[in-house]
N, C-alpha and C positions, 0 to 999 in steps of 0.2 A: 662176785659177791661183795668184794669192797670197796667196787664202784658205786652199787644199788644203798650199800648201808651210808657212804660219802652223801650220797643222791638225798637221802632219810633224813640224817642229820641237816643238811643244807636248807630241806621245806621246813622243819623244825625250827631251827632259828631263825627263819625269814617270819615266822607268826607271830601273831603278838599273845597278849597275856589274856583273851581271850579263844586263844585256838584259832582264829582265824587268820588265813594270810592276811601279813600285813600290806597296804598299798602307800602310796608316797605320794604325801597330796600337795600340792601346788600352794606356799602361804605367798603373803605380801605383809608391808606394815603398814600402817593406817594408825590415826592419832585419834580419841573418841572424843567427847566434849568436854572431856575435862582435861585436853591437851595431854593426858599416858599415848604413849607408842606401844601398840599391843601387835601383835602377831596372830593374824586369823586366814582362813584358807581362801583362796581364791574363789572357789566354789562352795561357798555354804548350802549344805542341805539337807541338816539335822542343828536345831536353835531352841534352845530356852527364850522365853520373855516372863521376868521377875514385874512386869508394871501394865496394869488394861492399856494405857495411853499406846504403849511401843507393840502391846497387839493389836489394835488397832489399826496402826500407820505401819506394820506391817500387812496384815489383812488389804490394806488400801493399795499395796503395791502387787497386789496381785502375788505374795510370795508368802500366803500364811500355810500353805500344803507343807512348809518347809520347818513349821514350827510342831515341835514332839514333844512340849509342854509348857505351859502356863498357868498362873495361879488361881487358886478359889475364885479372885473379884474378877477375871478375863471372864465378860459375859458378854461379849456383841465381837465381831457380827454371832448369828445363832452358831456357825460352823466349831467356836471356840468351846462348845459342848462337848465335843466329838475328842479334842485335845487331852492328852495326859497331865490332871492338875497336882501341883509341886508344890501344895501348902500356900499362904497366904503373900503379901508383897515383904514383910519384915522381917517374918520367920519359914524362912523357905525349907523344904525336907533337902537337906544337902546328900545325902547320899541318893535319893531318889532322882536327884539331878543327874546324878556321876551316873545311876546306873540306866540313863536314858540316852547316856553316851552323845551327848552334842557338844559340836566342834566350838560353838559360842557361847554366854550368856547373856542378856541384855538385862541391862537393870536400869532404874533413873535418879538413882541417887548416891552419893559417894557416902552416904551411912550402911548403904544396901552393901557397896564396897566392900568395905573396911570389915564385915563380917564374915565374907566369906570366902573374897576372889584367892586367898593364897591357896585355901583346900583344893579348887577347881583348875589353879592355874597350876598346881603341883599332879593336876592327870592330865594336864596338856590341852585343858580347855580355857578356852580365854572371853575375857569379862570385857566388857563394854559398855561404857557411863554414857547415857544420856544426860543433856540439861534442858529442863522449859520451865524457865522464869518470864518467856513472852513471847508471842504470836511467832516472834522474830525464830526462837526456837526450833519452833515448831515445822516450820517449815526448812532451816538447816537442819534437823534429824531427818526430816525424809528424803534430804539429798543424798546425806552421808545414809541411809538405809538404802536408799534403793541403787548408790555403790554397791555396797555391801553385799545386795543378794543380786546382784546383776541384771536391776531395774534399770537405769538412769533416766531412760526416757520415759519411763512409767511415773516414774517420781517426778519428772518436767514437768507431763502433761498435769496429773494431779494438780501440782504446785501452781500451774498457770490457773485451772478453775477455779479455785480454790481465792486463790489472787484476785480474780474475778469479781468473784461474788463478794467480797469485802471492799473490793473498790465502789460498787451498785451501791453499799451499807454508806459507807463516806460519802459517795456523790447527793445521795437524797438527806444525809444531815446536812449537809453543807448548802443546801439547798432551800431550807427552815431558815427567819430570823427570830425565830423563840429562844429564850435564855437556854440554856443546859440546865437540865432537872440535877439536882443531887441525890445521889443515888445509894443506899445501900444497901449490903451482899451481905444477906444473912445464909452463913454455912451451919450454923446450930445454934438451939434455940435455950436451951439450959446445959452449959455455960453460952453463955454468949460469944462464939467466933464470926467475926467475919474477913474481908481481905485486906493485905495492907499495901504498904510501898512496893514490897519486893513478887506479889504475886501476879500471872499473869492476868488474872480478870480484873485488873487495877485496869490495863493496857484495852482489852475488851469492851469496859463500859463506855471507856473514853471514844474508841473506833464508833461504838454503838449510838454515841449520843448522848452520852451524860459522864456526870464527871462521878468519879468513886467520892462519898463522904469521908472517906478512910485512906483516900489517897496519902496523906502523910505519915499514918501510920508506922512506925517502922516493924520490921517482918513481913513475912507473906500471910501468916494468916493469926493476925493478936486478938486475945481476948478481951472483950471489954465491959467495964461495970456498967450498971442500970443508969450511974446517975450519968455517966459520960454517953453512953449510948440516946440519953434522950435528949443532951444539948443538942447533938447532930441533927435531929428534925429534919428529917429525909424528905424529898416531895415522892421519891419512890423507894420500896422495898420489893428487893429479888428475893427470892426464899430456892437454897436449895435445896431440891424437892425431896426428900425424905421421911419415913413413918414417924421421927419427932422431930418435923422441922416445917408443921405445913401452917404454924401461924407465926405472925411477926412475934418478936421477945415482947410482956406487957410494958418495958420499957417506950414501948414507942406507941404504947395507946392512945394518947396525942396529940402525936406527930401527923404533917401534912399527909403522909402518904396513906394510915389510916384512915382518916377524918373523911380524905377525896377516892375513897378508895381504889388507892392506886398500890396493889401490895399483888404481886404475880410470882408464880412456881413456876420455876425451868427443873426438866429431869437431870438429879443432879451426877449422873454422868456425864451428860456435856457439857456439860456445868466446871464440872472439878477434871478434866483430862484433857492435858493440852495436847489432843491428836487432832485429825480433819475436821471430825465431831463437834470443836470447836467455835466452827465458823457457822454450824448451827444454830448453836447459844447464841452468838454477835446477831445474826438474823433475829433473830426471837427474841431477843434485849432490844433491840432495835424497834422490833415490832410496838413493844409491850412500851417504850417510850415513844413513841409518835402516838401512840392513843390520845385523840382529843378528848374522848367521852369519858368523863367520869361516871365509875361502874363498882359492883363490888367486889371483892380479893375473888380470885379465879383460880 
């Protein structure tokens, strides 16, 4: 009898605070991009993602079965329907996180941070900063991802087409002796935002074949007044594509890009998400500036 009640006691304390036996999972350390040393398990496979970008380029590695929530704007591929959504990218349900019990979180910003990782890392789940301020990014996150879920070669191969198809983008600009269009990236259209210095479609246009008007902007995405915005006199305007954002600002009524109509909509998820999706947009900016014909806003 007081071996059997030893025996009771013994599976008791071996459970954890859901009742369940506890198992003893295998971690490693690993550095995320914002250079923190965090502690995550060898084998992930239960994951939050706070950003569409990182479900995405997860989806892309073939390891989004391993994701058990994502927020309202995770909207592609279609599968991320089917996921447990956790609130928005800036105000996440933190307990509906906790109570979905993933070993990870991924976020992509250190404001995303600074809100919540001590609640999540005080139940032993640990947070993970991405950074994509440019293409360059974007493809170190999916190396460190498909570490992470135990792609590497999934994320190679990726990484190598991906490669690819932006090299094809460059070889056929480079290929043109027509000046670079100047370009601007209208992200909304009252107030007027578009991209600066520090964001990646600065990097994007330029790959694409035109140079950003806003390239010295500083920030990644500044606002600007009517009368600044109409010095710039674009030869082309990107519009992304949103329910108020589908005509240029009257600021640039005008401007070259109106007058020739050269003013074109990219769907502005690939637009605004530095994941695969990306090299999309660079195709389709690309496209949308080798147009010879002048045509009307499309």
């Amino acid at each position: 009898m007081v071996a059997a009640v030893a025996i009771l006691l013994w599976c008791f304390g071996c459970a954890n605070d859901r009742g369940t036996p506890s198992v003893a999972t295998e971690t490693q350390e690993v550095r995320d991009e914002l250079g923190r040393t965090i502690r995550v398990p060898k084998n992930i496979e239960r994951a939050v993602s706070l950003a569409p970008n990182i479900t995405e380029m997860i989806f892309a590695l073939d390891a989004g079965d391993r994701l058990v929530g994502v927020t309202t704007y995770c909207n592609y591929p279609p599968e991320t329907a089917l996921i447990e959504k956790v609130g928005d990218t800036q105000t996440p349900n933190i307990e509906k996180i906790i109570a979905l019990e993933p070993q990870i979180v991924f976020v992509s910003t250190a404001s995303q941070l600074e809100a919540f990782s001590r609640t999540l890392e005080e139940q032993g789940i640990a947070v993970y900063v991405t950074k994509s301020t440019s293409l360059t990014d974007v493809f170190t996150n999916l190396r460190s991802l498909g570490n992470l879920f135990g792609k590497p070669q999934t994320a190679t191969n990726l990484m190598n087409k991906l490669w690819s198809r932006i090299a094809d983008v460059t070889f056929r600009r480079g290929s043109t002796k027509d000046p670079l269009p100047n370009v601007f990236v209208q992200i909304s259209n009252e107030p007027l935002f578009t991209i600066g210095s520090d964001s990646f479609l600065t990097e994007v246009v330029e790959k694409a074949g035109g140079v950003s008007a806003t390239k010295d902007v500083p920030t990644a995405y500044p606002k600007l007044s009517k009368e600044r915005a109409a010095a710039l006199d674009p030869d082309v305007i990107i519009l992304s594509d949103s329910e108020d954002n589908r005509e240029p600002n009257p600021a640039f009524k005008n401007s070259k890009a109106v007058r020739n109509g050269r003013v074109y909509r990219i769907n502005a998820d690939i637009l605004s998400r530095p994941g695969p999706r990306l090299v999309d947009a660079l195709e389709e900016i690309s496209s949308k500036l080798n147009e010879k014909k002048l045509g009307a806003s499309q």
